[in-house]
MIDREN-93055 format. One record per residue (C-alpha): x, y, z; residue number from 1. Coordinates in steps of 0.02 Angstrom, whole numbers, always signed. Example, Ala and Ser with C-alpha at 12.3 -4.5 7.8 and 13.67 -1.06 7.14 Angstrom:
2
+--------+--------+--------+-----+
|      x |      y |      z |   n |
+--------+--------+--------+-----+
|   +615 |   -225 |   +390 |   1 |
|   +684 |    -53 |   +357 |   2 |
+--------+--------+--------+-----+
***
This chain:
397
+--------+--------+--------+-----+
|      x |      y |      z |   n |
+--------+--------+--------+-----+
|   -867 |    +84 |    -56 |   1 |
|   -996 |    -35 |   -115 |   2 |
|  -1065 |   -160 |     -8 |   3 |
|  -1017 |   -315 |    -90 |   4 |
|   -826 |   -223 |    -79 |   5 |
|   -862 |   -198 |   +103 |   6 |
|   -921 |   -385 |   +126 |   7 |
|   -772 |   -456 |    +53 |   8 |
|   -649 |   -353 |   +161 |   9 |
|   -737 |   -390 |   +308 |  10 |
|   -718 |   -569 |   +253 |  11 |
|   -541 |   -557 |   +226 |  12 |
|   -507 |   -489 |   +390 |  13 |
|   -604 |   -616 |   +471 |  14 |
|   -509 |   -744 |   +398 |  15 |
|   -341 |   -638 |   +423 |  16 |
|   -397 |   -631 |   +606 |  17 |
|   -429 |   -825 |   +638 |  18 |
|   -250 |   -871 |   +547 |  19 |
|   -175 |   -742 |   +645 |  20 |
|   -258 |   -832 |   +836 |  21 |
|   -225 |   -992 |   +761 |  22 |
|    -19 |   -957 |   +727 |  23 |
|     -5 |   -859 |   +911 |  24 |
|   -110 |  -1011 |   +985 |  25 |
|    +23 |  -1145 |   +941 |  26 |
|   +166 |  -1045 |   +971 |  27 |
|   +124 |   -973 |  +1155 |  28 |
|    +11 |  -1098 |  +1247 |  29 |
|   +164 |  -1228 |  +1272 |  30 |
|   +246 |  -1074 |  +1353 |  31 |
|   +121 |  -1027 |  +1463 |  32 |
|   +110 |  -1198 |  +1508 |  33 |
|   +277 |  -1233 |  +1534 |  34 |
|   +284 |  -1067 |  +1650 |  35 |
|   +118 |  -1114 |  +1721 |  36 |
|   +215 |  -1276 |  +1766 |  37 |
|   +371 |  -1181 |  +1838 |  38 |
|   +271 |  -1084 |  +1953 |  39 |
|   +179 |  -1255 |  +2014 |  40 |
|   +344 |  -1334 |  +2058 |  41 |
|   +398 |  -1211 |  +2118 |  42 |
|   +271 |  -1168 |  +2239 |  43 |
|   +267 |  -1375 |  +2283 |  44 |
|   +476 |  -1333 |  +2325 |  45 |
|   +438 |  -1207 |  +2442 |  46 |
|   +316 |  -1288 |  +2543 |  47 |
|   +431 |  -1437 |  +2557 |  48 |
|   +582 |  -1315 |  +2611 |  49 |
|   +462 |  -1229 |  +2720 |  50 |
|   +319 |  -1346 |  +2814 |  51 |
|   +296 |  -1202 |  +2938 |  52 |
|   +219 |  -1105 |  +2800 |  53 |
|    +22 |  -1154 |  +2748 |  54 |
|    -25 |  -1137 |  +2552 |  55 |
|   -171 |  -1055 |  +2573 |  56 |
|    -28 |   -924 |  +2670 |  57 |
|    +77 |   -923 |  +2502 |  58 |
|    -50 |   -925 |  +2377 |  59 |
|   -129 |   -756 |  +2459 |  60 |
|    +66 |   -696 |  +2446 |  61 |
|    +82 |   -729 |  +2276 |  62 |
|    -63 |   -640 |  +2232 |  63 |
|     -7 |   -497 |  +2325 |  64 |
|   +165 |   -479 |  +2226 |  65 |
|    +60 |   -483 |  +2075 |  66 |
|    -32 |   -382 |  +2133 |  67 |
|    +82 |   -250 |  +2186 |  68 |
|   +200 |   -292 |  +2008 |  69 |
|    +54 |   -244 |  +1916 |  70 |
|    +27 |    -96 |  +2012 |  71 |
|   +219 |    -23 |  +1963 |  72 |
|   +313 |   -100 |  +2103 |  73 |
|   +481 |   -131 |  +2084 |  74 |
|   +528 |   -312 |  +2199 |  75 |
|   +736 |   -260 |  +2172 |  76 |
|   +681 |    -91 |  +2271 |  77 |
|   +655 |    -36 |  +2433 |  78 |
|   +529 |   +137 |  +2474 |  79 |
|   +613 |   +165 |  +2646 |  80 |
|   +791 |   +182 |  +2552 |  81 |
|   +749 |   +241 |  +2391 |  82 |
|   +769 |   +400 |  +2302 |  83 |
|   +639 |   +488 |  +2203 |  84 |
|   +715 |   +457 |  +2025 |  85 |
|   +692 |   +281 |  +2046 |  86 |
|   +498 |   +298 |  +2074 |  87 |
|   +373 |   +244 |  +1936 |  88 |
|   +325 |   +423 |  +1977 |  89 |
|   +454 |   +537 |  +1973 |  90 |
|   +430 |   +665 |  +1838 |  91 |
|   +524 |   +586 |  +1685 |  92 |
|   +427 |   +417 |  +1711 |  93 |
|   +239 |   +542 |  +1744 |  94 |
|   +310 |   +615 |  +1554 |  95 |
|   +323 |   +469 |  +1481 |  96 |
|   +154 |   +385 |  +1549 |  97 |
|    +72 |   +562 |  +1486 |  98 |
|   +135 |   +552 |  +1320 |  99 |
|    +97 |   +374 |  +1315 | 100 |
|    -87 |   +419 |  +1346 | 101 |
|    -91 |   +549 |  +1206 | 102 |
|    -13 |   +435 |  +1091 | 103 |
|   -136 |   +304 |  +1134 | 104 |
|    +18 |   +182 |  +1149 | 105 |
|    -53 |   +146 |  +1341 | 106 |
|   +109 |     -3 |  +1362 | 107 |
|    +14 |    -25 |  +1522 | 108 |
|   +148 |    -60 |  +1631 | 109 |
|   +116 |    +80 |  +1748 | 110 |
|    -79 |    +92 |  +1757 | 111 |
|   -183 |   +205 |  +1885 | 112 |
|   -233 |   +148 |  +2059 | 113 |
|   -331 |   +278 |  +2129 | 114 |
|   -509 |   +352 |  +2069 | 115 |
|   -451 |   +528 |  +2068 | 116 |
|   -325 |   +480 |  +1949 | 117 |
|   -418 |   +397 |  +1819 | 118 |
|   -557 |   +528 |  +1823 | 119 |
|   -422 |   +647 |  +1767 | 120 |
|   -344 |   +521 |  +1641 | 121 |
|   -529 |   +528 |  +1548 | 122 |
|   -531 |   +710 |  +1510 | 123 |
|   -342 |   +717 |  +1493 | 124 |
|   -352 |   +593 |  +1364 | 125 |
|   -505 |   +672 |  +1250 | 126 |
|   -407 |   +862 |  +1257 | 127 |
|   -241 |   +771 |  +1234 | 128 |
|   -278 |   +645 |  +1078 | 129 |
|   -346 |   +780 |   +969 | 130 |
|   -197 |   +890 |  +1003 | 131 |
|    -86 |   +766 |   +976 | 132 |
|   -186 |   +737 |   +822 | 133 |
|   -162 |   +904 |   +760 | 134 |
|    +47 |   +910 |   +806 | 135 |
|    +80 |   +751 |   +733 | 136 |
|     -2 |   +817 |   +566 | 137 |
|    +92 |   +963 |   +544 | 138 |
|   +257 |   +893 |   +601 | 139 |
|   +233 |   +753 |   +472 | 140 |
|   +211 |   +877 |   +340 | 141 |
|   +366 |   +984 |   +385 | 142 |
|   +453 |   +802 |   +407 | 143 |
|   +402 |   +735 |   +243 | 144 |
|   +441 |   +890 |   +132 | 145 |
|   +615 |   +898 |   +216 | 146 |
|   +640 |   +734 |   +161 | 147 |
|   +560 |   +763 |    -12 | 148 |
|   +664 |   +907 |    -22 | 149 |
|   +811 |   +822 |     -5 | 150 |
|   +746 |   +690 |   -115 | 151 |
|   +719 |   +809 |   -255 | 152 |
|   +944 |   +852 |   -274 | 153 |
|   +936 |   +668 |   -292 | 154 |
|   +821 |   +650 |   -440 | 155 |
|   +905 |   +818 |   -520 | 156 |
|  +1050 |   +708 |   -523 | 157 |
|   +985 |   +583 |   -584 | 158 |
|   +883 |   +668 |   -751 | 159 |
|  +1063 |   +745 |   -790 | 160 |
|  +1109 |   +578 |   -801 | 161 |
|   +978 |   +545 |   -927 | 162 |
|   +901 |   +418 |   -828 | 163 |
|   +731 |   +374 |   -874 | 164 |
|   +585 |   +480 |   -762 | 165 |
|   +490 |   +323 |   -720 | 166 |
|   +640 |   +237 |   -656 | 167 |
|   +693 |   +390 |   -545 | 168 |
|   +531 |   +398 |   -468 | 169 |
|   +527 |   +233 |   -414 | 170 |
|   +716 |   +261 |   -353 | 171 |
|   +646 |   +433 |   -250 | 172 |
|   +517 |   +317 |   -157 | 173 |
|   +631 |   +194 |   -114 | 174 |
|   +752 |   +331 |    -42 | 175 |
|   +627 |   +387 |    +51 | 176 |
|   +586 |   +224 |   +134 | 177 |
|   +748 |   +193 |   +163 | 178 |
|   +801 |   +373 |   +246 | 179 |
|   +658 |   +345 |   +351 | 180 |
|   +683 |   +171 |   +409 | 181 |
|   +870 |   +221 |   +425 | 182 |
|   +816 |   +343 |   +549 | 183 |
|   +695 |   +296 |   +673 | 184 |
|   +699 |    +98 |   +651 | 185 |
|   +878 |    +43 |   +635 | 186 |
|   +956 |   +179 |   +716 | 187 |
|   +839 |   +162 |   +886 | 188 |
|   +844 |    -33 |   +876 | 189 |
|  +1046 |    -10 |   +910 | 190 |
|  +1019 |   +141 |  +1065 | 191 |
|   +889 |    +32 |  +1163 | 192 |
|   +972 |   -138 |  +1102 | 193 |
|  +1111 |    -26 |  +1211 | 194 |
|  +1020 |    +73 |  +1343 | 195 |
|   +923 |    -71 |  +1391 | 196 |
|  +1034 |   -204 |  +1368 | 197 |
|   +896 |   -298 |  +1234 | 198 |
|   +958 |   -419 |  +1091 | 199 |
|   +931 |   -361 |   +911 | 200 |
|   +746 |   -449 |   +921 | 201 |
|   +699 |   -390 |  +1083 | 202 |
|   +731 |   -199 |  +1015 | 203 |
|   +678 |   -206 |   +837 | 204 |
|   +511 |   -279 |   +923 | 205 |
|   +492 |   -145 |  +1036 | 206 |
|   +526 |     -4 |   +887 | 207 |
|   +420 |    -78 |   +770 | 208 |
|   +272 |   -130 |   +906 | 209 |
|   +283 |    +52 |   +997 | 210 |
|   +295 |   +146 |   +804 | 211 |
|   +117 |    +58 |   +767 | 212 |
|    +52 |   +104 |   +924 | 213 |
|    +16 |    -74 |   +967 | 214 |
|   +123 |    -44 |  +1142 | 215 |
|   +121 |   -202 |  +1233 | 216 |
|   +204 |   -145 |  +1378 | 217 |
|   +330 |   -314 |  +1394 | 218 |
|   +486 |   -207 |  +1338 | 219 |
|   +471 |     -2 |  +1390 | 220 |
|   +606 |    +84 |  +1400 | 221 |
|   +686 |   +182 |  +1562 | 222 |
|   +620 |    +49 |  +1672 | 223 |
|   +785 |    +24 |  +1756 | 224 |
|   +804 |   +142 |  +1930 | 225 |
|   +995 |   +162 |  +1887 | 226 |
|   +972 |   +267 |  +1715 | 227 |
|   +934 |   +460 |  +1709 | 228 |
|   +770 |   +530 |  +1717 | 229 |
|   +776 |   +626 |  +1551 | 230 |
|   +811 |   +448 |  +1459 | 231 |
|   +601 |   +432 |  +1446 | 232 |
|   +565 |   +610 |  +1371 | 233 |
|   +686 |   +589 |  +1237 | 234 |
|   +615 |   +418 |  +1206 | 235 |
|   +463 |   +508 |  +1197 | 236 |
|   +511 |   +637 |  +1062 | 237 |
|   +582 |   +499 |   +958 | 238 |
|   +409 |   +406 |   +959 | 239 |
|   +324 |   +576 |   +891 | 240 |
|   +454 |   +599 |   +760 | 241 |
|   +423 |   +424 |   +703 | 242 |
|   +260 |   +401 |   +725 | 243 |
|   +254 |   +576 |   +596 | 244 |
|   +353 |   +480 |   +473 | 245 |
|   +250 |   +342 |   +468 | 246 |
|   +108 |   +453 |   +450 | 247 |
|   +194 |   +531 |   +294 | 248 |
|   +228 |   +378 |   +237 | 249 |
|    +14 |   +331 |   +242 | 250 |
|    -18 |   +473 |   +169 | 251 |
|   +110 |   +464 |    +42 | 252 |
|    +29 |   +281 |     -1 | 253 |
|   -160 |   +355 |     +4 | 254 |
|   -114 |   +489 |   -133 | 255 |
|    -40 |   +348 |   -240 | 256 |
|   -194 |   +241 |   -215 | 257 |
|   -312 |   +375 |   -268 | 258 |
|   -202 |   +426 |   -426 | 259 |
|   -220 |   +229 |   -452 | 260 |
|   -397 |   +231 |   -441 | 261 |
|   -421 |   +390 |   -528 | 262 |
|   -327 |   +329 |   -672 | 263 |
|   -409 |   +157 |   -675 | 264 |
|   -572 |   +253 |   -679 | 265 |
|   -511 |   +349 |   -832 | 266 |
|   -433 |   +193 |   -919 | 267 |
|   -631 |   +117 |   -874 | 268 |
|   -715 |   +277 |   -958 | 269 |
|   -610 |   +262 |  -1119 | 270 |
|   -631 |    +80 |  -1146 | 271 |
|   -813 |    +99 |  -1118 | 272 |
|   -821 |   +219 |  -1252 | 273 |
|   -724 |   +138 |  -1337 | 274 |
|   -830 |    -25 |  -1346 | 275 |
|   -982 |    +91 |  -1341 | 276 |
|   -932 |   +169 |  -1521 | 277 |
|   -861 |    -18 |  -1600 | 278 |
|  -1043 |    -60 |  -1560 | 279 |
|  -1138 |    +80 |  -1644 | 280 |
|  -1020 |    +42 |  -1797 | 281 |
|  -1055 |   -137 |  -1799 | 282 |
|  -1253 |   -100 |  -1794 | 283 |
|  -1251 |    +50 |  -1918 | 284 |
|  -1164 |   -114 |  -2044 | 285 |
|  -1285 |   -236 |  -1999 | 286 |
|  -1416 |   -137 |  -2039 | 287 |
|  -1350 |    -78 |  -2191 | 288 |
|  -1316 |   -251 |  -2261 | 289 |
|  -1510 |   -313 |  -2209 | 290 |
|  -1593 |   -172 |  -2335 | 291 |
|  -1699 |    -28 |  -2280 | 292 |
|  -1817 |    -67 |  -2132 | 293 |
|  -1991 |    -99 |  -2148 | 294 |
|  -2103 |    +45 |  -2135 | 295 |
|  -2192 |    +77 |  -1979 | 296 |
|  -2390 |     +8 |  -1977 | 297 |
|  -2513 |   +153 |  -2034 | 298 |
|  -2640 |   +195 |  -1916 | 299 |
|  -2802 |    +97 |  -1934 | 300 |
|  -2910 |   +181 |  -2083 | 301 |
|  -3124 |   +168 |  -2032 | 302 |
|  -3210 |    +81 |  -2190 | 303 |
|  -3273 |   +175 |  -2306 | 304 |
|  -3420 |   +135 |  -2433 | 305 |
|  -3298 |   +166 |  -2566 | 306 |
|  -3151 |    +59 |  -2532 | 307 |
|  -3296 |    -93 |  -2534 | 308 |
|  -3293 |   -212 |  -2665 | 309 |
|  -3392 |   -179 |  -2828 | 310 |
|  -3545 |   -258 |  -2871 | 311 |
|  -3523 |   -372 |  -3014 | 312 |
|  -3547 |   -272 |  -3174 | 313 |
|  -3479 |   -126 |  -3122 | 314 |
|  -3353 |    -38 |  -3174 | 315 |
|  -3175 |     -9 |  -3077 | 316 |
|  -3133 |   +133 |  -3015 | 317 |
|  -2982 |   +224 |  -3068 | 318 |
|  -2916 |   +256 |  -2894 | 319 |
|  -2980 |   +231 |  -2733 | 320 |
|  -2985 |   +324 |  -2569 | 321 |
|  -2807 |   +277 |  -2477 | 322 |
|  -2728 |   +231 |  -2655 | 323 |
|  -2560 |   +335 |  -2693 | 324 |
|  -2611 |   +483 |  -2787 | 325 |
|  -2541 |   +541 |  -2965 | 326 |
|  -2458 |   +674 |  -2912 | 327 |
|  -2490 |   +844 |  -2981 | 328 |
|  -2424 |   +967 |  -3095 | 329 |
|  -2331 |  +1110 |  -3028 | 330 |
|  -2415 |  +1254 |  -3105 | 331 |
|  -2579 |  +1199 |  -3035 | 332 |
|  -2627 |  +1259 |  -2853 | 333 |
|  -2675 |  +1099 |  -2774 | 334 |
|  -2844 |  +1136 |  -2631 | 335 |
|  -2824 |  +1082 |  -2453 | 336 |
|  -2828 |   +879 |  -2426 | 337 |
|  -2912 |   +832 |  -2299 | 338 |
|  -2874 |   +668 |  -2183 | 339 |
|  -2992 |   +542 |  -2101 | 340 |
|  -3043 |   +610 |  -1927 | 341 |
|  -3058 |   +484 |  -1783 | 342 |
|  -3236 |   +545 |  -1738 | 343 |
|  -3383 |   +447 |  -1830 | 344 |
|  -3488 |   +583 |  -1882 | 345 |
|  -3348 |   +680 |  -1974 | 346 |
|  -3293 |   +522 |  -2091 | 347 |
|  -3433 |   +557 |  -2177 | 348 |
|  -3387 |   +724 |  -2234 | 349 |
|  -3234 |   +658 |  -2261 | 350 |
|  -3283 |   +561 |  -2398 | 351 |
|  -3406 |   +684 |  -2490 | 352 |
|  -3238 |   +811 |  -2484 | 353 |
|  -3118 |   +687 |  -2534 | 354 |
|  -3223 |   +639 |  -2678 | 355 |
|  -3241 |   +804 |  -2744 | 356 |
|  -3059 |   +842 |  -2710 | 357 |
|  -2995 |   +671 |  -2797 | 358 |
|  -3120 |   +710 |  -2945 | 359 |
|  -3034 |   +869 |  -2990 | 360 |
|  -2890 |   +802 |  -2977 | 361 |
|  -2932 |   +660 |  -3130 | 362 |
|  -2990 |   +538 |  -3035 | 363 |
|  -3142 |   +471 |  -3083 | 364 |
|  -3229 |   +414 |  -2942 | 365 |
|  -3431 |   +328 |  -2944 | 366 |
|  -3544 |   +462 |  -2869 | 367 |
|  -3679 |   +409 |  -2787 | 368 |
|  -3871 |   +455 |  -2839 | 369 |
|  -3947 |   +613 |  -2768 | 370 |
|  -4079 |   +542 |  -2699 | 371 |
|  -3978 |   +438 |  -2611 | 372 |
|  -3827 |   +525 |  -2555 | 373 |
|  -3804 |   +553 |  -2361 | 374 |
|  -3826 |   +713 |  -2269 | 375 |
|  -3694 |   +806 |  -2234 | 376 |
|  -3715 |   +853 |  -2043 | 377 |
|  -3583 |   +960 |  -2042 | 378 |
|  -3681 |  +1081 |  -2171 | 379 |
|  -3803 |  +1195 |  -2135 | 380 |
|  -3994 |  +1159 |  -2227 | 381 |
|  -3997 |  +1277 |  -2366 | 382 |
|  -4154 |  +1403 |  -2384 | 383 |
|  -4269 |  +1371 |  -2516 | 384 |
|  -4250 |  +1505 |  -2640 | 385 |
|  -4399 |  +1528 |  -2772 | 386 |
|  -4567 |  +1524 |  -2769 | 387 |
|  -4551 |  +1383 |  -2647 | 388 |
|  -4486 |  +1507 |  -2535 | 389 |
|  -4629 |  +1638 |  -2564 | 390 |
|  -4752 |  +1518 |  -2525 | 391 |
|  -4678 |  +1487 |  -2362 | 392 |
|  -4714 |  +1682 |  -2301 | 393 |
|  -4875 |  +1703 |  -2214 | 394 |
|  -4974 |  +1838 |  -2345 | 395 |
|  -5102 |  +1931 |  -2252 | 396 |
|  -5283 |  +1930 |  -2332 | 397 |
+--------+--------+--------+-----+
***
């Protein structure tokens, strides 16, 4: 993900973040005053009713029961005349809490009290989670191709009806939404709108919060001491059956996103080259239309003696070093041309070659004197041949 991607989701949950305390701000601080309020009044009533009792007495009692509330206790309960199935502890409610850790639900309305337990809850939790991990993916597979599977008689009967394959694919994934909110969000709303004596609200709220893993722990089911201890373990095995569909239903929606993006990506590469080519066309015309380009600047030529302007009275030159060349007939071998060198002291050489050479070939160039033509320094000094030559041996007398 690029960064300036990142940046803007970051920004947009930001923003989704502050809308979201600003909404739960104005509708639950007149509550919590008006219970703050309650609690005032009614504390005032009771020392009224009761002068005998101090208020630095009740207020220590009040924090007690909270206290002791928070810790699991039940007020509607005694421990000298209860039984053991209506403890926070018995072993349906020590289930439940378990699978609530593994989960990572944690409602939070039993927590633990005592340092052995919570050194036990750390390690419990980082074996548990990843195990958990591991279960829910492969029961979300086996819960997801079921449902597929049944899915697919659908759409068979569908294509014999000659419906159109887009339109039956659209139909599939809404039948599988709808099987799947059938059975673990409607159908659960009405057994703990039941079992636990909720309205519609109250147990939709619960499914939906507890099925995200949110787990507030305001509505948790099996709280009651009347009902049976195995009502929290089969609570428990509905929350892993939905909490598989739901992740079959993410994954279903990741797949679709990356065939989304993978297609966009493709549609991107096409249009690219497509826009790449209608460019190269539109060049290739231009340039056709504006005529043949200008040739590219020769390299820099050193100045010659030849290519110097004639003294007056002279006579031109037929062709000059550099000029174009007549070219040459095809039964005649034509002798090596040689090019200006970059080096000073082979120009010269240069131009006593390319004279010769551009004489044989017919063009008449102005030769200069004898006595005054350069050395070559690229030739050897001839020997003198002759009588000059004798006289240069030492003759003994």
């Amino acid at each position: 993900m690029r960064s300036t991607t990142l940046l803007a989701l970051l920004a947009l949950v930001l923003l989704y973040l502050v809308s979201g305390a600003l909404v739960f701000q104005a509708l639950e601080q007149p509550h919590e005053q008006q219970v703050q309020k309650k609690l005032e009044d009614g504390r005032d009533k009771f020392l009224k009713d009761y002068p005998c009792v101090s208020q630095e007495n009740l207020t220590k009692f009040i924090k007690l029961v909270a206290e002791a509330l928070g810790g699991g206790a039940n007020p509607d309960t005694s421990w000298t005349n209860s039984s053991n199935h209506s403890s926070a502890w018995n072993l349906g409610s020590a289930f439940f809490f378990s699978g609530t850790i593994i989960t990572t639900i944690g409602y939070g309305n039993t927590a633990l009290q005592t340092d052995a337990g919570r050194l036990f809850c750390i390690f419990y939790a980082l074996v548990g989670i990843p195990l958990f991990g591991m279960l829910l993916a492969g029961v979300g597979d086996r819960l997801g191709s079921s449902l597929r599977r049944g899915i697919g008689h659908i759409e068979a009967i569908f294509l014999k009806w000659h419906v159109p394959p887009g339109l039956v694919r659209m139909l599939s994934a809404v039948l599988f939404l709808l099987i799947g909110c059938l059975l673990f969000v409607l159908t659960p709303t009405f057994v703990f709108s039941y079992m636990e004596s909720w309205s519609k609200l109250e147990a939709i709220y619960f499914v939906i919060v507890t099925l995200t893993t949110v787990g507030f722990g305001d509505y948790v089911p099996g709280t009651d001491p009347g009902q049976n201890s195995a009502y929290q373990p089969l609570a428990w095995f509905w929350i892993l059956f939905g909490l598989a569909y739901f992740a079959s239903v993410l994954t279903t929606i990741g797949n679709w996103l990356r065939a989304v993006s993978r297609r966009t990506r493709a549609e991107m590469g096409g249009l690219t080259a497509q826009a790449a080519s209608w460019t190269g066309t539109v060049t290739a015309r231009v340039t056709q239309r504006a005529g043949p380009s200008a040739p590219p600047p020769e390299k820099e030529q050193p100045i010659l003696p030849s290519s110097l302007p004639a003294p007056p009275g002279a006579a031109e030159p037929a062709c000059r070093p550099g000029s174009p060349v007549p070219p040459k007939k095809a039964e005649t071998p034509s002798p090596p041309t040689a090019s200006a060198l970059d080096y000073p002291s082979e120009n010269l050489a240069f131009i006593d070659e390319s004279s010769d050479t551009q004489s044989e070939r017919g063009c008449s160039l102005p030769r200069a004197p004898r006595g005054r033509r350069r050395p070559n320094p690229s030739k050897k000094p001839s020997r003198p041949r002759g009588p000059a030559r004798l006289r240069d041996k030492a003759v003994p007398v």
